[in-house]
Structures are given as structure tokens and as C-alpha cells.
C-alpha positions, 0 to 999 in steps of 0.5 A: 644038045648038039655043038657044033666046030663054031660053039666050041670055037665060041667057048674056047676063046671065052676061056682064054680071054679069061685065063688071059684076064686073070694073069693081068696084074701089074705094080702100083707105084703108090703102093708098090704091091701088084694089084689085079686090075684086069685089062682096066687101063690108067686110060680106063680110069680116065675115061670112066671118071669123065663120063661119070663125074656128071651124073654123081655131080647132078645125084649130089645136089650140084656144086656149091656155087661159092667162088672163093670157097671152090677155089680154095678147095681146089687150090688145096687138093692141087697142092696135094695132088703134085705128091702122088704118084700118078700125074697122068691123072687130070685131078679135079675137086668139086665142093658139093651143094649138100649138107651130107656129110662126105667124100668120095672119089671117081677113078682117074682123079675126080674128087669131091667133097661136101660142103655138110663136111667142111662145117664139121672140118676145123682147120685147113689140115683136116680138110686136106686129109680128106682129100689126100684120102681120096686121093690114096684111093685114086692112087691105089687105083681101088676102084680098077680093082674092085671093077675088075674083080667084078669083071672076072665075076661076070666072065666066070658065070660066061663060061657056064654058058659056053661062049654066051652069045653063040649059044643064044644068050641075050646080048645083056649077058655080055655087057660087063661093067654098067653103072660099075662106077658107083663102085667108087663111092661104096664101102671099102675094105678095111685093108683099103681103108688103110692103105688110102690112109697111109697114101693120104698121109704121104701126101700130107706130108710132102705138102705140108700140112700136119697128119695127125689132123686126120686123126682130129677129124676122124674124131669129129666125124665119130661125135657126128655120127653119135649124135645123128644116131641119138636124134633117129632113136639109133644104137649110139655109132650107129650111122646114116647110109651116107655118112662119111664113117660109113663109106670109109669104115676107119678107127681111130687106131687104124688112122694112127696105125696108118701114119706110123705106116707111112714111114715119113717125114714130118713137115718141120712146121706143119700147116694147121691152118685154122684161121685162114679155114675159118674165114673161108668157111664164114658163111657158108650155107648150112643145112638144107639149100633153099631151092629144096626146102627147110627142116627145122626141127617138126618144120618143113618149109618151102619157100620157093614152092610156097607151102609147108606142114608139120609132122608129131612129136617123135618123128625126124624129118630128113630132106632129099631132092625128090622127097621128104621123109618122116620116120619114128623110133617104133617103124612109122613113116610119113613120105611127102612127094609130088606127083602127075595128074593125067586124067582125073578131074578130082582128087578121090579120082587121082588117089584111087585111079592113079596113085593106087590103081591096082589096089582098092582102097578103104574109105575114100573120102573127099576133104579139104585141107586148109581151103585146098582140094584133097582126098584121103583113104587107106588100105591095110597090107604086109610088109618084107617080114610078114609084118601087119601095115597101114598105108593111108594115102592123101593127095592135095591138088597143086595145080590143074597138072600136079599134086601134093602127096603125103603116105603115112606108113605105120604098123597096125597095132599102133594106128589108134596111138599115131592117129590123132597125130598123123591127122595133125600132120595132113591139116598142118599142111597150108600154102604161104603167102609171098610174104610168108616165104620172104621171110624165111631166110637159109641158115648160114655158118659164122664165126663169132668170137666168144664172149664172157656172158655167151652160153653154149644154150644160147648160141646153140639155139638157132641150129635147126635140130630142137633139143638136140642143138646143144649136142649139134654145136659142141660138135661143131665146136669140137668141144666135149660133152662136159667141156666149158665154153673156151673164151680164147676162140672163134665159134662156129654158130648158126644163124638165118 
């Protein structure tokens, strides 16, 4: 191929703004080593945090509309923000409306934090070390880094290309940066893990509070973590995708290494700050929000929409906003959802025209479940590993425009083993009655003071996680496995 004056020129400059790029590095004050931030400005950080802090807000269940509760968040992190380094930052901290547990931060200040995270919290320290982490990471400016790390990535495969665009490229090989921000809220390096924990213990200090608290916390967050492993048939430390120990990969040597790190003064009489914590947290909204439905244990209820089902012994349920989400030990899982119908008259003509258009299915059957309108079929086929699966599809008409949806998914040999509980499952599902739905009330967290004839199996009892309340409520507690009932405390218990 033939270039002409203009395609040289094309890559020429594509050259330079990479080699200009690359000698972008500057001295964060926070941290006081140089980091390469490209040509990603503290406006950049700004910008990107205010045009994203939306969509992570929508993504993660909205804010917890508790007035009291929000504010004292945010009292909190304003108190820690006045010590760091950057105050050009507009900090702004959001209480989540999801029971999962974690932090995150967007570039230019925006902070968040769960409510899942603040039952598992214990006093008003631990809850600030959370925010004065995120707010190292936002100092540290971590996420310009790792943006402009991907930046120089995508400019280096440019200039393969000789100037890109001139040479023909499509313009989508020149846009760098999108969906960049969800940068902000994946794994980070152990090296950043540190250097947010030695800012985040700066910042403790300097407001007030005690930073061994996030020690106690990280403590917390590992008993958590062990727990919901053991309850999804998991290695003990293994840890849901998005869990806080999984996001912030930390030790609790590395945390303490961290404080010594920060080479600063203890406060003389450091916050701790537990019974003011506990009484703001006193009925809080535990577990799942009512607008999506209720877990309870093999449960899932639905109030709002007015139905519910039940899935066989062995299998978690796990609720998100657009679907419920079943899954065993062994790799079976039940998917529920809803979906549209836009043509079919009945139901065995939306599961094979429209749910599975390009696969036919076997032994389509037209049922009724519970006085609704459904159908049922199956089909056998592989899975990423080359591995033998059954799917069986069942649709349940909703209204004249929608439809319930159940996918049952499970290897092959073990189809006559989870039959019998699969079909269990599909005629379990029933619309309730308003009264019915009335009933069911959304769990809340109290504090109750304990009692001499308490016993952790009866205030454990009504947590909605079965046989594993028990190890749920010592977390919660902060008591070890073998450790007796404290009489000289508040407890945190669940109830409707």
C-alpha cells in the first residue's frame, strides 16, 4: 500500500501525542509520589464522577430515602473530607438502597456506601473508616490512573494503524475512555489497597475517630464472607462478586501495616462512637426492599406484584432487580424473570415463537399452574466447557402484554435426581391475595438490650437465611463462634 504526505503526517502526530502522553506525570499531594495520570486533569475527575454518579446510583437500587440515616452519612464523610488533600473536590456521599455489602468511590469525590454495609458496621468509627478509604482512593486519584493506563493502551494499538482514521479506520477505534468509569468500582491492586488505607487512616486521625476501627471492621467483613461462602456450598473466604472483600482485596496485616504506615498522630481520646451508631442504624431496612420482593430462606415473596414460589431443598436464592436467581452445590439453576409478549395468543406459542425462536423445542406442553395459563418444554444442549445441559423453559401468563418466566438449568446426568423438585418448584408458583400481600411486612434491624433468659437461637430466628441465622446473627453481633451471649450490650436482631 501506497502513503501519501497526509498519512504520514496522520501518524506522525498520532506518535507524538503519545510520546507527549507518556511524559504526563505529576506529584500527588496525598501521596507524595509522581503518578501518571495522562493528560487526565483533577477537572477530568470532576466531570467524570458528575456524569456518572447517576447511572451507579440507578445500577445500585437508588438511595436509601432514610433522612436521618443519610444525613449522618454525610455529616460523617464531610468531617473526614475537610482532612484530605484535595478540596477542590465537590465530596458528596450516598447511602445505597441494597442489602449488598460495599463501598465504592467515583473519581472527583463521589462516595457510596450500602446500607448491606452499614448493618454489618458496629459503631460510628468503623463506618468512617470506610469512608476515609474511599476517600484515599479518590486522593490518590487511582482511578486517573488506571484510566490513563487504559488510554496509553488504546493510543499504543493506534499507532499500528498509522494515524487511524486517516488510514480508514472506523471512527469507534478513536473514542478511548467509554464506560471508563466502572474503572472506579473494580478490584484494585494490592499496592492501592495500601496506599487508600494509609490515606484513610490520615484521615481518621485528623477527624477524630479511632483507626484501629478498621481493623474490627475488616474483621467483621471476613466473618461475613465466610458465612456466605458456606451458605452458596463455597471454599470457606470465598466471596460474592460483589462484596466489599472482593472489590477491596485487604488483609488484616496489610490494614495494620498500613496504620504504622501512616506515621500519625493518634487522636488523645478517639471516637468510637457506638451508641450514637446504634441508634441511628435502629430500624433500618434489612435485606431485600419491598418494591423487589422477599428471600426468605426457599421463599421468594412478592408483595407488590402479588405472587410467589418455592425453590428445593439445597438450592439459594439470590435477589436482583431484574431477576431471581437459584443455584445449587452441584451447577443447577433456576432463573425467574418477566418478559414481553408481542404476538402469541397463548402461552406454548410464546414459549416456542418468542422466548426460543431459533431453538425447537421438545415436548411442548400446555399446563396450568395454579389456576394460571402456562406451558412447559425443554431442550438438551452444551454449555462453555462442552459439558452436557438441560434447559426447560416455563412461561405463566401475567397479563394480556407480559409474562412470568421460570429456566431451569442443570447438567444432564442429574435431570431424574432434580425433577421431581424442579416440577415442586413450577406448581409452587401462585398469585396472593391482597390480604396475603398485606401481610408480608419488610425485615427491619433493632437494637434490643439483652436479657438473661435471651438465647442467640431465639433472637437469631427471625433472620431470613434458614439454618444459617444463627451464624448470620453472631456476625452481625461480632461475636465468635463459641462466644456466650454478652449481657452487658445492645443487640442487633431482625425482625418484620
Amino acid at each position: 500500500m501506497k502513503y501519501d504526505r497526509r498519512h504520514f503526517l496522520a501518524g506522525a502526530m498520532a506518535s507524538t501525542a503519545l510520546i507527549g502522553l507518556s511524559g504526563c506525570t505529576t506529584v500527588n499531594p496525598a501521596t507524595g509520589r509522581s503518578s501518571f495520570t495522562g493528560l487526565y486533569s483533577v477537572e477530568d475527575d470532576i466531570k467524570l464522577g458528575r456524569q456518572e454518579h447517576p447511572k451507579l446510583v440507578e445500577q445500585f437500587g437508588g438511595e436509601y430515602e432514610n433522612p436521618r440515616l443519610k444525613r449522618y452519612v454525610v455529616e460523617t464523610g464531610n468531617k473526614l473530607a475537610r482532612g484530605t488533600e484535595y478540596q477542590q473536590f465537590p465530596y458528596q456521599f450516598t447511602l445505597l438502597n441494597t442489602p449488598i455489602v460495599n463501598a465504592f468511590a467515583l473519581p472527583g469525590g463521589y462516595v457510596y456506601m450500602s446500607r448491606g454495609l452499614l448493618a454489618l458496621a458496629s459503631n460510628e468509627a468503623e463506618m468512617a473508616g470506610v469512608l476515609a478509604h474511599e476517600l484515599g482512593h479518590v486522593n490518590a486519584r487511582h482511578s486517573a490512573e488506571r484510566i490513563s493506563a487504559a488510554q496509553m493502551a488504546q493510543l499504543g494499538m493506534l499507532l499500528g494503524a498509522v494515524g487511524g482514521s486517516a488510514l480508514g479506520l472506523g471512527s469507534e477505534a478513536l473514542q478511548i475512555g467509554q464506560q471508563i468509569a466502572m474503572l472506579s468500582i473494580q478490584s484494585y491492586s494490592r499496592q492501592q489497597e495500601f496506599e487508600a488505607d494509609t490515606l484513610g487512616v490520615r484521615y481518621m486521625s485528623r477527624a477524630g475517630y479511632e483507626p484501629d476501627a478498621m481493623v474490627t471492621f475488616l474483621s467483621t467483613l471476613r466473618e461475613q464472607s465466610i458465612v456466605d461462602a458456606e451458605m452458596r456450598g463455597l471454599p470457606p473466604g470465598s466471596v460474592d462478586q460483589f462484596n466489599m472483600m472482593s472489590t477491596h482485596p485487604r488483609t488484616k496485616d496489610r490494614v495494620e501495616a498500613a496504620i504504622k504506615a501512616a506515621a500519625v498522630s493518634r487522636p488523645d481520646n478517639p471516637r468510637i462512637g457506638r451508641d450514637t451508631y446504634l441508634a441511628k442504624i435502629d430500624g433500618m431496612l434489612f435485606g431485600d426492599d419491598p418494591s423487589q420482593g422477599y428471600v426468605k430462606g426457599r421463599l421468594f415473596q412478592h408483595p407488590e406484584l402479588r405472587f410467589q414460589f418455592q425453590v428445593p431443598e439445597g438450592f439459594r436464592l439470590m435477589n436482583g432487580r431484574d431477576q431471581i436467581v437459584a443455584q445449587n452445590q452441584s451447577g443447577a439453576a433456576i432463573i425467574f424473570d418477566t418478559g414481553k409478549v408481542q404476538r402469541s395468543r397463548d402461552m406454548a406459542s410464546y414459549l416456542q415463537n418468542e422466548w426460543t425462536p431459533n431453538t425447537p423445542l421438545r415436548d411442548v406442553e400446555r399446563i396450568t399452574i395454579n389456576g394460571q395459563e402456562a406451558a412447559t418444554g425443554w431442550v438438551r444442549g452444551q454449555d462453555r466447557r462442552g459439558g452436557t445441559v438441560d434447559l426447560r423453559g416455563v412461561a405463566i401468563r401475567r397479563n394480556a402484554q407480559s409474562v412470568y418466566r421460570m429456566l431451569f438449568v442443570n447438567p444432564a446426568k442429574d435431570s431424574p435426581r432434580l425433577a421431581r423438585g424442579f416440577r415442586e418448584t413450577t406448581y409452587s408458583f401462585r398469585r396472593l391475595s391482597q390480604a396475603e400481600a398485606s401481610k408480608i411486612k419488610p425485615l427491619r434491624l433493632l437494637l434490643v438490650p439483652a436479657r438473661k433468659s435471651d438465647s442467640i437461637g431465639g433472637l437469631s430466628k427471625t433472620l431470613p437465611y434458614g439454618k444459617y441465622n444463627e451464624s448470620w446473627f453472631r456476625v452481625l453481633n461480632d461475636l465468635k463462634p463459641n462466644e456466650a451471649l454478652p449481657q452487658n450490650r445492645r443487640l442487633k436482631v431482625v425482625a418484620a
